[in-house]
VOPABA-471260 format. One record per atom (N, C-alpha, C, CB): residue in three letters; z, y, x. Coordinates in steps of 0.02 Angstrom, whole numbers, padded with zeros to 5 digits, always signed. Last residue first. Glycine has a CB too. Layout:
AlaZYX/...
END
This chain:
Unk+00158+00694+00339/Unk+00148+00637+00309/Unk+00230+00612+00309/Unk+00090+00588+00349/Unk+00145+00845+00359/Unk+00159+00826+00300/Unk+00177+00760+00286/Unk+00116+00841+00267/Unk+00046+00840+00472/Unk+00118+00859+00466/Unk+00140+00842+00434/Unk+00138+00904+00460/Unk-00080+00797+00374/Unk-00037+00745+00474/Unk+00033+00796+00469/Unk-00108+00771+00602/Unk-00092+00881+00294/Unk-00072+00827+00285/Unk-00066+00760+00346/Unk-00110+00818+00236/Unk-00114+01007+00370/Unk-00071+01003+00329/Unk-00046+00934+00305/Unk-00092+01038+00284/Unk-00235+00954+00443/Unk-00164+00996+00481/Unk-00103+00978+00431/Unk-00173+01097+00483/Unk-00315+00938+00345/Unk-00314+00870+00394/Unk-00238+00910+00428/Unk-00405+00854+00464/Unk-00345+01066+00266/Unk-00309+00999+00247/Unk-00297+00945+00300/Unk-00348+00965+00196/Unk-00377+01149+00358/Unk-00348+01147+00352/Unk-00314+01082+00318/Unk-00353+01189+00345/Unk-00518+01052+00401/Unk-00479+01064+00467/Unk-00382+01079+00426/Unk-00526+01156+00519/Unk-00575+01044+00283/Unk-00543+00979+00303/Unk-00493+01003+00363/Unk-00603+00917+00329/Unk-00618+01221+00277/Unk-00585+01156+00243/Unk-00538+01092+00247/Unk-00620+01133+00232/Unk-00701+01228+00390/Unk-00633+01252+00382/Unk-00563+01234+00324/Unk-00649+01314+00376/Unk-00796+01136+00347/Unk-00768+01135+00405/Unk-00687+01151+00416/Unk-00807+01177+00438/Unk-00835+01222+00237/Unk-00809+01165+00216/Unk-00779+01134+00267/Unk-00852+01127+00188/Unk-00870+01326+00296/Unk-00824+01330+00246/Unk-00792+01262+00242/Unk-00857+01353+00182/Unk-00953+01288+00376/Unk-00908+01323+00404/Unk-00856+01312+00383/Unk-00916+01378+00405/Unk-01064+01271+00280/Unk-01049+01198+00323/Unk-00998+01208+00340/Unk-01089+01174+00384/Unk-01089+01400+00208/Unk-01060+01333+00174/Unk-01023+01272+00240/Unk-01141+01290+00127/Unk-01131+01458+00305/Unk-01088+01510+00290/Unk-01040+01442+00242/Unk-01130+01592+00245/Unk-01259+01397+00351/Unk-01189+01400+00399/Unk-01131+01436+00399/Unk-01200+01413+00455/Unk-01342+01396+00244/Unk-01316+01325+00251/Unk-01249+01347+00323/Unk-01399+01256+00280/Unk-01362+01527+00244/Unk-01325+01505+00191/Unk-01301+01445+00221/Unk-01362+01497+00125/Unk-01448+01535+00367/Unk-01361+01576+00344/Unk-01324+01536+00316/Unk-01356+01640+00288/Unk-01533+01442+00313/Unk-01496+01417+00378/Unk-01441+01478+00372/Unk-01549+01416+00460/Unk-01567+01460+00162/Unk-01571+01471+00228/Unk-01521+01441+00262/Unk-01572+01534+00242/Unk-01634+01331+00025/Unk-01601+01375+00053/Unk-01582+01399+00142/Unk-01554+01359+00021/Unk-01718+01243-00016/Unk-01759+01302+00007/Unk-01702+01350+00018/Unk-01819+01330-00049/Unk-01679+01129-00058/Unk-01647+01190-00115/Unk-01689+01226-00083/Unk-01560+01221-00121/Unk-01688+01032+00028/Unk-01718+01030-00054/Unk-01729+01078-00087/Unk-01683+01002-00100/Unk-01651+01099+00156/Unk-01719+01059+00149/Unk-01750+01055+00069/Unk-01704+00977+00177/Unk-01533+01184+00125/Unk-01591+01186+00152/Unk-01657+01146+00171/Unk-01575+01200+00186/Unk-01478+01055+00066/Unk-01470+01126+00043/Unk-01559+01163+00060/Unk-01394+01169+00097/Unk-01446+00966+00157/Unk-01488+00957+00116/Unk-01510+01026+00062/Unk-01462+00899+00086/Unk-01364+01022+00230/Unk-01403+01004+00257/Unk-01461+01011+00206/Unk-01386+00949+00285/Unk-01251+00977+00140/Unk-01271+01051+00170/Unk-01313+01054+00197/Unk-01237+01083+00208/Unk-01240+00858+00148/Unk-01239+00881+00077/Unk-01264+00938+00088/Unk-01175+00884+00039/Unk-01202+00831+00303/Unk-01272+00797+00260/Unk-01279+00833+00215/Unk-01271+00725+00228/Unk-01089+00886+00310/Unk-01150+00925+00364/Unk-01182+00875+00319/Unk-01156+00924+00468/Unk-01006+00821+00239/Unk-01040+00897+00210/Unk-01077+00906+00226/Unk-01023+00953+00214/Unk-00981+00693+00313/Unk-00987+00713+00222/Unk-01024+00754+00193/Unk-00934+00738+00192/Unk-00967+00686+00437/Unk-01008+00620+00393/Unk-01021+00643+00338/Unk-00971+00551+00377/Unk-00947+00814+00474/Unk-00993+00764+00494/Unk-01023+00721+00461/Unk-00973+00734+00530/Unk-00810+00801+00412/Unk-00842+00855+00382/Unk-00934+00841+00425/Unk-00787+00942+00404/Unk-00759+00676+00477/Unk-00756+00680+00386/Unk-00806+00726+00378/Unk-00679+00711+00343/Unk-00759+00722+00605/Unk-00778+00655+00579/Unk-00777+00668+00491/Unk-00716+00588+00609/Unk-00651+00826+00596/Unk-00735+00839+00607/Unk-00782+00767+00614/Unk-00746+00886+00687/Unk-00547+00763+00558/Unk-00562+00846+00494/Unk-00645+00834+00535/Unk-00495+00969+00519/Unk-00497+00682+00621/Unk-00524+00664+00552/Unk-00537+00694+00525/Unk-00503+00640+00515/Unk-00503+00732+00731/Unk-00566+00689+00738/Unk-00556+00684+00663/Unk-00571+00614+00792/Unk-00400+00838+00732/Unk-00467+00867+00745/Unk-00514+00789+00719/Unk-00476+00898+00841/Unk-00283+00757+00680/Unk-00317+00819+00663/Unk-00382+00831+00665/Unk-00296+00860+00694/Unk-00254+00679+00806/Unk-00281+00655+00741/Unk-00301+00714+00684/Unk-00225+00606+00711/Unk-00286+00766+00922/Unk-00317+00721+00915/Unk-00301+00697+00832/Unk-00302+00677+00972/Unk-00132+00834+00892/Unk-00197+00877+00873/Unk-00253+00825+00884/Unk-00209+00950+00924/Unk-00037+00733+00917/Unk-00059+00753+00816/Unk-00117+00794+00815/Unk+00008+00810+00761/Unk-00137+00602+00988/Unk-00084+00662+00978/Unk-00092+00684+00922/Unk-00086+00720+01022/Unk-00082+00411+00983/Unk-00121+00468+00977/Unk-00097+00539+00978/Unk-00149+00460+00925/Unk+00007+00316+00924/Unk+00017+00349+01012/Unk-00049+00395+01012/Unk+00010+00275+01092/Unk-00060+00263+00811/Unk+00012+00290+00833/Unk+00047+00318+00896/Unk+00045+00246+00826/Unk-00159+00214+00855/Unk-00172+00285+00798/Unk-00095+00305+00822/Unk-00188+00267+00687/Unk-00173+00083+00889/Unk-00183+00151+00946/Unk-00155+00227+00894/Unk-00296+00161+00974/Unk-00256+00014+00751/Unk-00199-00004+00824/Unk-00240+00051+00858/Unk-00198-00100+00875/Unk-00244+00072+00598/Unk-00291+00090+00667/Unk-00265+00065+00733/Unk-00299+00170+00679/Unk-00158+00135+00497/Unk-00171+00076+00530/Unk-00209+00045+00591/Unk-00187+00055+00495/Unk-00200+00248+00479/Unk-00156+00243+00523/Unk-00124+00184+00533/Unk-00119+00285+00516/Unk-00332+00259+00383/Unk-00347+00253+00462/Unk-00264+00258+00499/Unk-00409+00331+00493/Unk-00261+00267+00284/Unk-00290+00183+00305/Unk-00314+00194+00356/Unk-00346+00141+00262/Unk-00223+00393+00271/Unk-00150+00351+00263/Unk-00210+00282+00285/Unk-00092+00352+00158/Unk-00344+00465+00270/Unk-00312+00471+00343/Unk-00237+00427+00326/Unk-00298+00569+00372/Unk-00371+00440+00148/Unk-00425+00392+00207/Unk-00373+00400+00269/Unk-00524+00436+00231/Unk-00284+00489+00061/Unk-00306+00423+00056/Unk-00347+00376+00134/Unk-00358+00434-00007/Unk-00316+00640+00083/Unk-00254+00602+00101/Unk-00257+00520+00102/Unk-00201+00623+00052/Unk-00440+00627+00041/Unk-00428+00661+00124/Unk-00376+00626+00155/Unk-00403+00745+00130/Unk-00408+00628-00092/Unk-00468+00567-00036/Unk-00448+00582-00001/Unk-00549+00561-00020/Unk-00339+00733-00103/Unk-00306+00688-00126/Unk-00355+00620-00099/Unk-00293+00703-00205/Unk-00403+00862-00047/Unk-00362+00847-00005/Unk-00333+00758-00042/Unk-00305+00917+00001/Unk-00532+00824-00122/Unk-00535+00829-00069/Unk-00467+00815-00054/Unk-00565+00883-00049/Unk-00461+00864-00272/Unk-00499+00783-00262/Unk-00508+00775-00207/Unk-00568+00764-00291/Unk-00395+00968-00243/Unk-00375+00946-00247/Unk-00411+00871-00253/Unk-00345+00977-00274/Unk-00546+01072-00243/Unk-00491+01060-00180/Unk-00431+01015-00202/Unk-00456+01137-00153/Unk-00585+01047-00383/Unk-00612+01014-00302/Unk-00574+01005-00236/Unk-00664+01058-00276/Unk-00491+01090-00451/Unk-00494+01030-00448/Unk-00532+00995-00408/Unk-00503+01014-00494/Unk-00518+01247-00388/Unk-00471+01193-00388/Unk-00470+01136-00392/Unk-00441+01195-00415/Unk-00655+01232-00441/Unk-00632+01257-00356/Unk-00560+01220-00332/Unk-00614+01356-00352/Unk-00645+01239-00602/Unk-00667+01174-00547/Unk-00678+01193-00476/Unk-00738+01136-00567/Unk-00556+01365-00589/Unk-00533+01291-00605/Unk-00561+01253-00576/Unk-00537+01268-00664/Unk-00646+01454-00547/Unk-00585+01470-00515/Unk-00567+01392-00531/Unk-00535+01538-00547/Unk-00763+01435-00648/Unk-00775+01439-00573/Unk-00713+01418-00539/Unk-00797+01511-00549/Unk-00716+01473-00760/Unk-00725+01420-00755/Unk-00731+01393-00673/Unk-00778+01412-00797/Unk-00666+01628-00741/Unk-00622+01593-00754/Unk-00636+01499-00736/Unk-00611+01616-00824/Unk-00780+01687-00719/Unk-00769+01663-00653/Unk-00709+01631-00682/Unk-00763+01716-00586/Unk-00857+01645-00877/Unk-00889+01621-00797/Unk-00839+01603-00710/Unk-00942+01697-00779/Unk-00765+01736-00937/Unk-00761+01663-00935/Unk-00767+01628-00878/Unk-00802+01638-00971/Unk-00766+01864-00868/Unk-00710+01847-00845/Unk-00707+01739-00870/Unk-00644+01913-00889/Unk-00955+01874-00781/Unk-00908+01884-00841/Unk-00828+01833-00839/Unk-00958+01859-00913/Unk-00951+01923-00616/Unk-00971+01861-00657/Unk-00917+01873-00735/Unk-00949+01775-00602/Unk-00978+02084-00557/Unk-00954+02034-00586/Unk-00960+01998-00620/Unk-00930+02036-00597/Unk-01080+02153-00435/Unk-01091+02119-00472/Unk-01018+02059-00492/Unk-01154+02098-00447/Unk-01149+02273-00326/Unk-01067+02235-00332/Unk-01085+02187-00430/Unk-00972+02334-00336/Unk-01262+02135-00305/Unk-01203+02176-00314/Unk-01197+02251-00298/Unk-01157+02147-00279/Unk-01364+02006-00366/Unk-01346+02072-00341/Unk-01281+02108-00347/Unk-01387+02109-00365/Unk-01402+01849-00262/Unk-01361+01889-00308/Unk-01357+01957-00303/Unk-01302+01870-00308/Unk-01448+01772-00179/Unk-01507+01808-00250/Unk-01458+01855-00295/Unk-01546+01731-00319/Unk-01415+01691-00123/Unk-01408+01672-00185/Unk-01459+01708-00216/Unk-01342+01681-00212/Unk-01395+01776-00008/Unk-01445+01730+00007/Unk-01449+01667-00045/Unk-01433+01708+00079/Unk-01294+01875-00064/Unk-01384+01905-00055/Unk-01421+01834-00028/Unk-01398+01985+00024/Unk-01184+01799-00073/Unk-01225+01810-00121/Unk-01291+01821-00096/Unk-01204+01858-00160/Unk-01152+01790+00056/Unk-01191+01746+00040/Unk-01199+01737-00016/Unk-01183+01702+00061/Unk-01146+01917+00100/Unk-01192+01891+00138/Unk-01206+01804+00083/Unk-01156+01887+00233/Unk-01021+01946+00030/Unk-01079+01987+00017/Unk-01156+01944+00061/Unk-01055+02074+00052/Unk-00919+01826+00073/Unk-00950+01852+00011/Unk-01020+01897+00006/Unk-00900+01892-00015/Unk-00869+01833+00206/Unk-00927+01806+00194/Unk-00940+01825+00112/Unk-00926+01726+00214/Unk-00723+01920+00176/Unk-00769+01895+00247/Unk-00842+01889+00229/Unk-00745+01814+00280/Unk-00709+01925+00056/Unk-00689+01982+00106/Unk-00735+01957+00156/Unk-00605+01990+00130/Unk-00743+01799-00010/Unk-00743+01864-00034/Unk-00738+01933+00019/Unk-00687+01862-00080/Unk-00763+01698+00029/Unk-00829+01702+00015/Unk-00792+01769-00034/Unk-00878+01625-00019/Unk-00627+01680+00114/Unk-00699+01648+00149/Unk-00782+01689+00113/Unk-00700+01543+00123/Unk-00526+01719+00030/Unk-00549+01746+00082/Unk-00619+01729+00099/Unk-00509+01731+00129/Unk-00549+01591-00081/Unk-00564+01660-00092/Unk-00572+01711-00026/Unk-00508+01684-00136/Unk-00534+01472+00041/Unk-00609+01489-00006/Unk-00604+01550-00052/Unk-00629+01425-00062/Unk-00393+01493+00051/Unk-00436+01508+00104/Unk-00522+01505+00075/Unk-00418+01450+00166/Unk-00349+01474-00082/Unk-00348+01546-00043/Unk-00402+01569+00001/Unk-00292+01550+00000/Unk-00373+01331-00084/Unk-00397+01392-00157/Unk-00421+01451-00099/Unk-00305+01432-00230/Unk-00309+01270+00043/Unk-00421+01288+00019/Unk-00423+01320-00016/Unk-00481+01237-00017/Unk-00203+01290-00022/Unk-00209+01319+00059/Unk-00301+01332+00060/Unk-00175+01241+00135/Unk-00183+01211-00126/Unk-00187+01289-00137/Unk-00198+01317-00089/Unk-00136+01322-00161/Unk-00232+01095-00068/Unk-00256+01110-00107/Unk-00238+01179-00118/Unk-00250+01070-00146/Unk-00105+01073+00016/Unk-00176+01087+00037/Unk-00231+01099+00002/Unk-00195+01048+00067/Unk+00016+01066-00072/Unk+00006+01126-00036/Unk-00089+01114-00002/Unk+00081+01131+00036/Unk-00035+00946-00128/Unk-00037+00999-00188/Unk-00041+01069-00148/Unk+00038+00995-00242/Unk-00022+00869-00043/Unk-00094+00853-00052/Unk-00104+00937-00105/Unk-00111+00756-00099/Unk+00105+00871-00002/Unk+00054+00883+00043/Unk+00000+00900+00017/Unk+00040+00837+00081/Unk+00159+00809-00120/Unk+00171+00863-00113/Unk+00151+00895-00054/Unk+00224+00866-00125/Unk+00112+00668-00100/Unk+00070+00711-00144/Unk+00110+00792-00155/Unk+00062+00666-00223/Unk+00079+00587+00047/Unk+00130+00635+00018/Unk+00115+00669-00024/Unk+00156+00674+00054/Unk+00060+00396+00038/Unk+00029+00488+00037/Unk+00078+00532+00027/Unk-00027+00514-00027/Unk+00035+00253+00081/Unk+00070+00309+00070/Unk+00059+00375+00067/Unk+00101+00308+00100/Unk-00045+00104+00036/Unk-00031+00184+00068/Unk+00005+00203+00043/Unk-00073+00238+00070/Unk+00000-00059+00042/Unk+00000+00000+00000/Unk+00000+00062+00044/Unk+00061+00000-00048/
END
């Protein structure tokens, strides 16, 4: 049976809410509307971003709650336990975001005809993503 800490999984989930409002509001927002097509200053009616804000959440919570799942069966791993905490950090936040996103993002720009900005304003994100959840839930465990 794994073990997870689901009061890990709840702080890394509000740790992505935040850090994905910074990411694509103050920082990166304006750049990656305009490679949406979006014009601004432009607000999404209060339903629209109301719906937006929820399934962001329940994304960042299906991520950190798999996230948490794979890194409790990789610590079975003979060696995993004499590893360092920043080695298990880094390989399961950039092994995960490797195997997972850089494809999904990737594809962005090949299907969608979207730019190479866009695809490195998303890949980043999501990078920065697992990095925080993978921190939060190796401490946490």
């Amino acid at each position: 049976m794994l073990h997870v800490n689901y009061l890990a999984i709840v702080i890394a989930t509000v740790a992505n809410f935040f850090f994905g409002f910074l990411w694509y509001t103050p920082l990166f927002g304006k750049a990656w509307a305009k490679e949406l097509g979006i014009v601004m200053p432009g607000k999404p009616p209060a339903g629209a971003l109301a719906k937006g804000l929820i399934m962001n959440l329940i994304g960042n919570f299906l991520m950190a709650y798999v996230f948490a799942h794979n890194n409790a069966a990789w610590s079975f791993v003979p060696g995993m336990d004499q590893a360092s905490t920043g080695s298990i950090i880094m390989s399961s936040a950039i092994f995960t975001w490797l195997g997972f996103y850089v494809p999904t993002d990737l594809n962005t720009v090949a299907w969608e005809s979207r730019s190479w900005k866009f695809f490195a304003i998303n890949t980043f994100y999501h990078l920065g993503c697992v990095l925080i959840a993978a921190t939060i839930l190796t401490f946490m465990k």
